[in-house]
BAKOLDO-869627 format. One line per field, with one value per residue: x, y, z of N, C-alpha, C in turn; residue number from 1. Coordinates in steps of 0.001 Angstrom, whole numbers. Each point is the difference from the previous one (the first is absolute). Example, Ala and Ser with C-alpha at 12.3 -4.5 7.8 and 13.67 -1.06 7.14 Angstrom:
REM residues 2
n.c1 <- 13190  -350
n.c2 <- -5690  1050
n.c3 <- 7800  -720
ca.c1 <- -890  820
ca.c2 <- 1190  1190
ca.c3 <- 0  60
c.c1 <- 900  -770
c.c2 <- 1200  1090
c.c3 <- 0  730
i <- 1  2
REM end
This chain:
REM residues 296
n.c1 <- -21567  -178  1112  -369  -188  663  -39  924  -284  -951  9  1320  -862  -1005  1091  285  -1584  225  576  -27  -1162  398  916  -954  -1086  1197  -148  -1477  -282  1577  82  -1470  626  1604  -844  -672  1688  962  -1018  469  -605  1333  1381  -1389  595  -867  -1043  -775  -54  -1402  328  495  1035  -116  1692  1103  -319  -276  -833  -290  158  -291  -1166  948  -1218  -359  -296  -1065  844  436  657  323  1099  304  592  1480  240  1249  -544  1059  -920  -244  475  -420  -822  350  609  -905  -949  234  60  -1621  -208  743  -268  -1304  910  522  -1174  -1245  697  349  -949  -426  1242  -256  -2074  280  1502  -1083  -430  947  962  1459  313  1321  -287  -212  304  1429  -377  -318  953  905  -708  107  1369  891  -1154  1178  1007  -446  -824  -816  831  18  -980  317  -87  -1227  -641  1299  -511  -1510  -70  464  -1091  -845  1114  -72  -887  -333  -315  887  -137  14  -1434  803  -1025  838  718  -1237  79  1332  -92  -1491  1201  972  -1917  665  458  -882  649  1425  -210  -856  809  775  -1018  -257  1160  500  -1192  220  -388  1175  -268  -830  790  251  -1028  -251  874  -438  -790  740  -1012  80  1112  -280  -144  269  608  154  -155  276  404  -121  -274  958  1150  -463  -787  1289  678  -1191  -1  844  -401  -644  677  1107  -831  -1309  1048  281  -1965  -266  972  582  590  -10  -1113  -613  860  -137  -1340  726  177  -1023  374  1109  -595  358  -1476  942  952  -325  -318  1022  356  -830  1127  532  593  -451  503  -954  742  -674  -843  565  798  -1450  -91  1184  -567  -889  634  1145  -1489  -283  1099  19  -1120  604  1170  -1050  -681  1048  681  -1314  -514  1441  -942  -985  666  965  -888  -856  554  -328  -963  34  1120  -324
n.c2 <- 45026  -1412  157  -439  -1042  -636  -873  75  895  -157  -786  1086  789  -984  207  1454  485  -838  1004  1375  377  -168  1342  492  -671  -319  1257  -167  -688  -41  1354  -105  -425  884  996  -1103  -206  1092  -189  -1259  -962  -150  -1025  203  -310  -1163  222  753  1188  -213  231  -1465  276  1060  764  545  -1451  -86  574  -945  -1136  921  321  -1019  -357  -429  -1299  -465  -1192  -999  -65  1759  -796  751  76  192  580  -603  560  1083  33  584  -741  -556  447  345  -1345  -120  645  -127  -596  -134  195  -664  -1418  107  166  -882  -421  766  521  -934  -353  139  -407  -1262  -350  394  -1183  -1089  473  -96  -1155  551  -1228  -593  -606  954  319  -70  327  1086  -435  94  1653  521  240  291  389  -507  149  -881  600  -352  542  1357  -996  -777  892  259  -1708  -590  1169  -369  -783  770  877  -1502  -849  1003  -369  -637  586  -321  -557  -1297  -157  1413  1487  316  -1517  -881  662  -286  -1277  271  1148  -1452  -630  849  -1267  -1148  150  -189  -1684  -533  76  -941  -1405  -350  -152  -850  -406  392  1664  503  813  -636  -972  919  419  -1026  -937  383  -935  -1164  -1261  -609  -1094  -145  989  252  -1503  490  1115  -570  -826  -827  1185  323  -369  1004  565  542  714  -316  12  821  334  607  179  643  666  -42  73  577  440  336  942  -986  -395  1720  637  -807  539  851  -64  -430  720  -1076  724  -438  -759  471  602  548  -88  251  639  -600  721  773  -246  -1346  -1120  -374  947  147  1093  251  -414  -617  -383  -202  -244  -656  -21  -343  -501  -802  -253  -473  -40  -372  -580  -411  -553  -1137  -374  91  -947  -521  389  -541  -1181  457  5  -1234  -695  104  -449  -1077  -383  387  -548  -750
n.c3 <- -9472  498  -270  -1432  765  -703  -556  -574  -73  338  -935  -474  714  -1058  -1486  304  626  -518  -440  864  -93  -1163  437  559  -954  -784  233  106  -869  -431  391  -869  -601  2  55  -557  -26  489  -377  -1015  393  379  -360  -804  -755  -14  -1073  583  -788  -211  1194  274  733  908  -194  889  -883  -1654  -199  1126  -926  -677  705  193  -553  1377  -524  -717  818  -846  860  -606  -24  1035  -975  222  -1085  -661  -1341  -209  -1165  1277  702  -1319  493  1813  242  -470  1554  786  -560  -670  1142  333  -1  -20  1474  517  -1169  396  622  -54  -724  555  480  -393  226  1409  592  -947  609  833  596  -558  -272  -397  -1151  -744  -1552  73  977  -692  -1082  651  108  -1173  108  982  -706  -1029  922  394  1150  -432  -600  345  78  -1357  -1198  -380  -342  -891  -823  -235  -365  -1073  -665  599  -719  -1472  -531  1167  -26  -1026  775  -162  -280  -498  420  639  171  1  595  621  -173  456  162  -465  121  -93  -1014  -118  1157  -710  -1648  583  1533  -367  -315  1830  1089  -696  795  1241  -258  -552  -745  411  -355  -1367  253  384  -497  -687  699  -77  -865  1048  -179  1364  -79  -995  156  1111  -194  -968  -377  1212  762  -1179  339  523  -1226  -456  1238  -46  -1333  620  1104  -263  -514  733  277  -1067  -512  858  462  -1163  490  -1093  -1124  335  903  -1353  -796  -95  -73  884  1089  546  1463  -695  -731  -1150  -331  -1306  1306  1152  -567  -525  1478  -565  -568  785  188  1199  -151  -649  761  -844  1300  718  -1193  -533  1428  -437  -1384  251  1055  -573  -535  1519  331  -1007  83  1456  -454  -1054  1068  1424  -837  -279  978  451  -710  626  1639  -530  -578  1328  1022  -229  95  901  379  -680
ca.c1 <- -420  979  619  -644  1490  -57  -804  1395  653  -917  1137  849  -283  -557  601  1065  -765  -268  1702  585  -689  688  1751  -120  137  1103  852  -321  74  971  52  -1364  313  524  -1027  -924  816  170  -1189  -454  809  1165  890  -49  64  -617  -1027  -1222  -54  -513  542  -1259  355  908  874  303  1317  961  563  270  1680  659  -150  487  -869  300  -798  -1132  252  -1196  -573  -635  725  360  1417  713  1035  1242  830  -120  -543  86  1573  454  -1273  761  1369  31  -97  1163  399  -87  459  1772  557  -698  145  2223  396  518  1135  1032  -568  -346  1008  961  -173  -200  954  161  -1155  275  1216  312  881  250  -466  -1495  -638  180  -540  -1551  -133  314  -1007  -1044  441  -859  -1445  -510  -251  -1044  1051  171  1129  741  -134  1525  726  -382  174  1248  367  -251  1277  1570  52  -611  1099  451  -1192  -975  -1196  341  401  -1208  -1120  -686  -865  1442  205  -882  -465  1304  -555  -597  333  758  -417  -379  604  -1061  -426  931  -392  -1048  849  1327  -370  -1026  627  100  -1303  154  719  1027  -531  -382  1195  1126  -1280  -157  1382  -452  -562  951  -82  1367  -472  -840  -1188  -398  -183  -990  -1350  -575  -47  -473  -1229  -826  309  -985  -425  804  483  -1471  259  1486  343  -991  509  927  -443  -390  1290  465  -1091  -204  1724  -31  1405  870  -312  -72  1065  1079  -862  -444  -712  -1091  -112  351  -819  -1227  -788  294  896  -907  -1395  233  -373  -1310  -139  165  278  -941  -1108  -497  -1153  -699  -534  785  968  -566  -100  884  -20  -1163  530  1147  -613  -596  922  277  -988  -344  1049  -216  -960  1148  1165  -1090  -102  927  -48  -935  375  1158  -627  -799  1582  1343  -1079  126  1202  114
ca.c2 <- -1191  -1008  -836  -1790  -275  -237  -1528  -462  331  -767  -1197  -18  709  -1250  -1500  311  -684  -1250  -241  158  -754  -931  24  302  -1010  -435  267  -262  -1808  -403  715  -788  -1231  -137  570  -550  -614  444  415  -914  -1267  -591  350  -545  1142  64  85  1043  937  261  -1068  -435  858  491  -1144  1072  -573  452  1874  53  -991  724  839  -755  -160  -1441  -1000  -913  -1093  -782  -619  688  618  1479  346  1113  88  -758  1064  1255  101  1149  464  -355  1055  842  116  29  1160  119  -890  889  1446  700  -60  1161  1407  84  -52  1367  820  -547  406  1904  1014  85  461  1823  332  -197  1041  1681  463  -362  -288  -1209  -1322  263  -1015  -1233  123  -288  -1230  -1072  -195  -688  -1572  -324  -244  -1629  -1452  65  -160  -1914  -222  158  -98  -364  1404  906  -610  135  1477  935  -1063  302  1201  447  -393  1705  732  -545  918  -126  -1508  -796  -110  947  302  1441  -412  291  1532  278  -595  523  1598  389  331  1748  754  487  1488  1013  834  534  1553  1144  352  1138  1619  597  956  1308  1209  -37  1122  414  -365  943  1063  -387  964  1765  506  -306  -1204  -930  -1115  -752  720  -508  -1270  -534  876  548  -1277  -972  111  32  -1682  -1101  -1432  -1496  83  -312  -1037  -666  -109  -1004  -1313  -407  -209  -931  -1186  -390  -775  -1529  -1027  -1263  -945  152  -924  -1618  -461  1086  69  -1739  173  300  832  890  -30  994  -249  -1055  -806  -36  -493  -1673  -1042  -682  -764  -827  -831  -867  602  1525  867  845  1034  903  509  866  818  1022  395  1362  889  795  779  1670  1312  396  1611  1421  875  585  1128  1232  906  570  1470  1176  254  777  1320  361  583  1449  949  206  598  1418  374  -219
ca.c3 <- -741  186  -856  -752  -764  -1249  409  215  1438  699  -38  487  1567  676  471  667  1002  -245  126  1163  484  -176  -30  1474  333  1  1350  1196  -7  1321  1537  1040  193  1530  1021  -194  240  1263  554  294  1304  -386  -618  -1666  -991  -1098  460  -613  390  1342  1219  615  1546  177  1243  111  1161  -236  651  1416  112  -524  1147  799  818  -26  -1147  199  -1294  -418  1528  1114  806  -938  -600  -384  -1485  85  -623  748  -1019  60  -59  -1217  -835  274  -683  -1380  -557  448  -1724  -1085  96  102  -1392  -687  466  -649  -1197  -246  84  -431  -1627  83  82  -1345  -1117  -619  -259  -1609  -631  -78  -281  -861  487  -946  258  326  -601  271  1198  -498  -813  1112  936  -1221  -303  1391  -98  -445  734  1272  909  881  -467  1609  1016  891  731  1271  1091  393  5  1871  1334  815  474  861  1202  346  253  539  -173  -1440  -746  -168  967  -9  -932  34  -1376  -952  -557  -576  -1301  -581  -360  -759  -1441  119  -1512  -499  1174  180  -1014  132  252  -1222  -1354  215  244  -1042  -472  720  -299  659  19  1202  964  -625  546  1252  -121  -157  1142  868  801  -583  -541  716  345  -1732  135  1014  -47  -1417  -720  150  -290  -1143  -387  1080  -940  -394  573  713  -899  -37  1717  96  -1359  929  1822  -389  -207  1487  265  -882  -689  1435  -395  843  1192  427  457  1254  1384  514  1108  -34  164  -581  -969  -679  317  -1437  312  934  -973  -248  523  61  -1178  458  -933  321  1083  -758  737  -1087  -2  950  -948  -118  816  797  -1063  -68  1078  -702  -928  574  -576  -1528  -526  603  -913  -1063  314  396  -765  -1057  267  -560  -1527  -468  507  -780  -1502  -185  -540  -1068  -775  449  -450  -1694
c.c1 <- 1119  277  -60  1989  -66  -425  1579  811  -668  565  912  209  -332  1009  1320  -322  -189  1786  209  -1037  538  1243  -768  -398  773  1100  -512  -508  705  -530  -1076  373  604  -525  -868  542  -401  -1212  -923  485  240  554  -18  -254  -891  -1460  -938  717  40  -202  -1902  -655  1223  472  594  1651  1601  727  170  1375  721  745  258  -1029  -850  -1454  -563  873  -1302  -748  -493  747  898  1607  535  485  724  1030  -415  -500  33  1740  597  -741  1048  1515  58  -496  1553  1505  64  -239  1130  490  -573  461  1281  125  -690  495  994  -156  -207  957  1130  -398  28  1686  192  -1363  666  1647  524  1670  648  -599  -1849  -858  -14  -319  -1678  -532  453  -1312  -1503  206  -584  -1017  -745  640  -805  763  434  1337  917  -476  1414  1360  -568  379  1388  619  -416  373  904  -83  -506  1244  616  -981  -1360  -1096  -746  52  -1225  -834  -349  -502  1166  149  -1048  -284  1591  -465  -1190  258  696  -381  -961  442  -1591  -1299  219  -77  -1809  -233  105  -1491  -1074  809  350  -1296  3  959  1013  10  -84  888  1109  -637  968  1681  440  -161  902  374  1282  -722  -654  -864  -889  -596  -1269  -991  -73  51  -699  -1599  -856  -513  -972  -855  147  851  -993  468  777  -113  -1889  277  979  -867  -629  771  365  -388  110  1126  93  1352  1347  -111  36  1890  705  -898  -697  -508  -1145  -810  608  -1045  -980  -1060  -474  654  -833  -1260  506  -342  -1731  31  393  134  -1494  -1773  292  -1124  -269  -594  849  772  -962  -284  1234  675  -528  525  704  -164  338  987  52  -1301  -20  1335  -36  -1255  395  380  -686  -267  1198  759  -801  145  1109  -158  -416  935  1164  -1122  -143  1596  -86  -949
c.c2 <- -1030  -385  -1609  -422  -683  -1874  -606  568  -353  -1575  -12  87  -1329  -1064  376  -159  -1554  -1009  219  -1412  -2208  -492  -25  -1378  -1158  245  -4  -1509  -431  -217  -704  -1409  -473  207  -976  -1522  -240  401  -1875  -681  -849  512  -541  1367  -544  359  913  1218  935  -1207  -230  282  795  -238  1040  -459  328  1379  181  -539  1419  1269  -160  -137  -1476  -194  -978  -1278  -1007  -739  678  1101  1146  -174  948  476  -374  1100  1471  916  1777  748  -207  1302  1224  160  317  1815  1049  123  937  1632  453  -240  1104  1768  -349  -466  1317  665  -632  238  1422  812  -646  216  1641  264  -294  682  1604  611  -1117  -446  -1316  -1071  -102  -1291  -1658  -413  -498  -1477  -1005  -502  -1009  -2064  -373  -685  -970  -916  -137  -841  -1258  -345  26  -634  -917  1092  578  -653  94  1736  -430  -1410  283  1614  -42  -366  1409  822  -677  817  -109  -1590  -751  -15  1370  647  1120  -1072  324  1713  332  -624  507  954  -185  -224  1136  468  518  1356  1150  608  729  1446  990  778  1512  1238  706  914  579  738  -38  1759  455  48  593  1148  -126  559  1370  1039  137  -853  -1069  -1133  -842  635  -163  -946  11  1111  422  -1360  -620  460  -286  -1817  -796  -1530  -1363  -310  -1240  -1660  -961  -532  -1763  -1360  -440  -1302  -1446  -840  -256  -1089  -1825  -950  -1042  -385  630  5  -1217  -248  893  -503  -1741  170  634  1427  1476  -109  713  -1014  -1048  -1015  -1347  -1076  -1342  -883  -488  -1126  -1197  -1272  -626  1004  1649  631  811  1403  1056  537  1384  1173  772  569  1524  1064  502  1344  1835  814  -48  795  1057  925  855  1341  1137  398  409  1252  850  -156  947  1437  812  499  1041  1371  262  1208  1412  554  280  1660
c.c3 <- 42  -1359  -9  9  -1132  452  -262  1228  1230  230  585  1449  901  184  768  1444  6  212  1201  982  238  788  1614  685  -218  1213  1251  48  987  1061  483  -30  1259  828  331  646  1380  1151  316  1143  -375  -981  -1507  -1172  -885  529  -847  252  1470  916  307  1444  184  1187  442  1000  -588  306  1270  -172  -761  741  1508  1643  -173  -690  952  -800  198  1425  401  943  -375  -217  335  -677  356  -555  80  -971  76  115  -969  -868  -16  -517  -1899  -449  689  -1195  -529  462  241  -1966  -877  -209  -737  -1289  -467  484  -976  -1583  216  -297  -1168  -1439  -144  -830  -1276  -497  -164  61  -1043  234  -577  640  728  -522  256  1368  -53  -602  1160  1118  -677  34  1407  225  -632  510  1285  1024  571  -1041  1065  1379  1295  594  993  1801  559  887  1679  732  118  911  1239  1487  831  857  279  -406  -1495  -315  26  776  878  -988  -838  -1560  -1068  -214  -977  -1377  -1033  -297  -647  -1859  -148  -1798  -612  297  -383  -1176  272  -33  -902  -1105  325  -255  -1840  -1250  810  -688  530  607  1809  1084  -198  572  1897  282  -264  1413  929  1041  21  -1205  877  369  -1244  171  969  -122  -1183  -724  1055  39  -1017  -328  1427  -165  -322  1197  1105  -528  -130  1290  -540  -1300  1370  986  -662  -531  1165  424  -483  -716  986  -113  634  1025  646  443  1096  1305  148  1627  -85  368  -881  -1727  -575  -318  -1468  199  755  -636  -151  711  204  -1278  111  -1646  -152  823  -547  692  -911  1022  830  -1222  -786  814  178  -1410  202  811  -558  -1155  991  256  -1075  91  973  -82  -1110  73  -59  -1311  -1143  636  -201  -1267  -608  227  -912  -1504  159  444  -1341  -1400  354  -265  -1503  -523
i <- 1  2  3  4  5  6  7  8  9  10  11  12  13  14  15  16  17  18  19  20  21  22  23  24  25  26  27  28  29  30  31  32  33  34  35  36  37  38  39  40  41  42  43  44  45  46  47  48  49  50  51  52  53  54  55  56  57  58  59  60  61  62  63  64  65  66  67  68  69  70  71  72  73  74  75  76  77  78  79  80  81  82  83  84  85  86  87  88  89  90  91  92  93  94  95  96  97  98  99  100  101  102  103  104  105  106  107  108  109  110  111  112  113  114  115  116  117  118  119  120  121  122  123  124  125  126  127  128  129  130  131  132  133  134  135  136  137  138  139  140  141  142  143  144  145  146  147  148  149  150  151  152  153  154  155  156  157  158  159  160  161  162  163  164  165  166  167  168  169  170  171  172  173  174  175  176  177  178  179  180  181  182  183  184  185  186  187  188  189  190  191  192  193  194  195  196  197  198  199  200  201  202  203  204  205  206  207  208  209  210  211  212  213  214  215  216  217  218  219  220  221  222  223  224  225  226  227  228  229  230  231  232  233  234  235  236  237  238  239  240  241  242  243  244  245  246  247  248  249  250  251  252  253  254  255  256  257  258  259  260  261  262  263  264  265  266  267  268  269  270  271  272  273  274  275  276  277  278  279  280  281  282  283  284  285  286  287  288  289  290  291  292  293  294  295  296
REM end
């Protein structure tokens, strides 16, 4: 016999359906808009919703495949919309891999050894985090002009600079880190020593496994900061060919002449590694819970 729910709880079920329902379409508004952008002819952002025709010229200029202009005659892209797609995933996957490792291994060293000046280490890393970075952007610029006279590889207008830069805001990572490993048992890893494991053997086959999760979290908060940061880019990276794809993007923005649709178009693009990353690392978010769930 089915259970009557009660007529208040019924309410509640509706307007919590009525809420999500709400937040989905708030977050997908945007997106049809640009979409809706980028799909008209020519270059105007204002308009209906839905396009009165569809155009498909912008995603060819995006896709560095030549266009129909207004005579008729076919165009070539001017800008490298795809080598900007590439240099920015390029970016955020090195930056992504070397700020974890890099958080990985110091939040396990204030999560688990003990040593002076712990604390004050911690609070330094905390302070870190309220200033933003366009404070440094004149340091940073000066650091790698001079580093790059030493070190060509490292200096301006490569990607070696911007990844050196994006790794070095890894404080807020690191407390992330710290706050997971410290709800992991310590138990297991005093277990694991018992056995007769070293301390890196500990670290790497008994803690990180467990920490796979956030470990997902940390590498995908990385990669997507990578992706969409512009203000240190905009300054370390001025050759065109060398330009991420946030960087890049300006130039559809002109004083006098606003390409709206091509800028929408190469918006959207920028959207497709972020979800097919987040895809990946959602499955070994899932793979990782359902392990750590069997350990426990």
């Amino acid at each position: 016999m089915a259970l009557v729910q009660p007529k208040s709880q019924r309410w509640r079920v509706l307007l919590a359906h009525a809420f999500l329902l709400g937040l989905c379409a708030a977050v997908l508004f945007p997106f049809l808009v640009v979409l809706s952008v980028s799909l008209r002819p020519g270059n105007f952002a204002s308009g209906s919703l839905v396009p009165d025709s569809i155009s498909l010229e912008h995603w060819r200029y995006v896709l560095g495949l030549p266009y129909a202009g207004p005579d008729g005659q076919m165009i070539q892209p001017d800008l490298p919309v795809l080598r900007w797609l590439w240099n920015s995933v390029q970016v955020a996957l090195a930056s992504g891999v070397v700020t974890l490792l890099l958080s990985t291994t110091a939040a396990y060293a204030l999560a688990r050894l003990k040593f002076a000046g712990k604390r004050q280490l911690l609070t330094a890393l905390m302070l870190m985090q309220m200033f933003p970075a366009v404070l440094a952007l004149v340091a940073l610029y000066a650091i790698f002009d001079r580093l790059g006279a030493a070190f060509p590889a490292m200096g301006l207008n490569t990607h070696g600079a911007l990844i050196l830069a994006y790794s070095g805001g890894i404080a807020g990572h690191v407390w992330t880190l710290k706050g997971y490993y410290d709800t992991l048992p310590q138990e297991i890893e005093e277990a694991a020593r018992v056995d007769g494991a070293t301390s890196w053997q500990t670290f790497w086959r008994v803690l990180l496994p467990m920490a796979v999760p956030i470990l997902m979290v940390v590498f995908l908060l990385a990669f997507i900061g990578a992706i969409i940061e512009y203000p240190v880019a905009s300054v370390l990276l001025t050759q065109q060919d060398q330009l991420t794809l946030a960087v890049g993007s300006k130039l559809f923005v002109h004083e006098h002449n606003f390409h709206w649709g091509d800028f929408a178009a190469a918006a959207i693009l920028s959207g497709l590694p972020i979800t097919v990353v987040f895809l990946l690392a959602q499955r070994w978010m899932i793979s990782g819970l359902a392990a750590g769930g069997v350990k426990g």
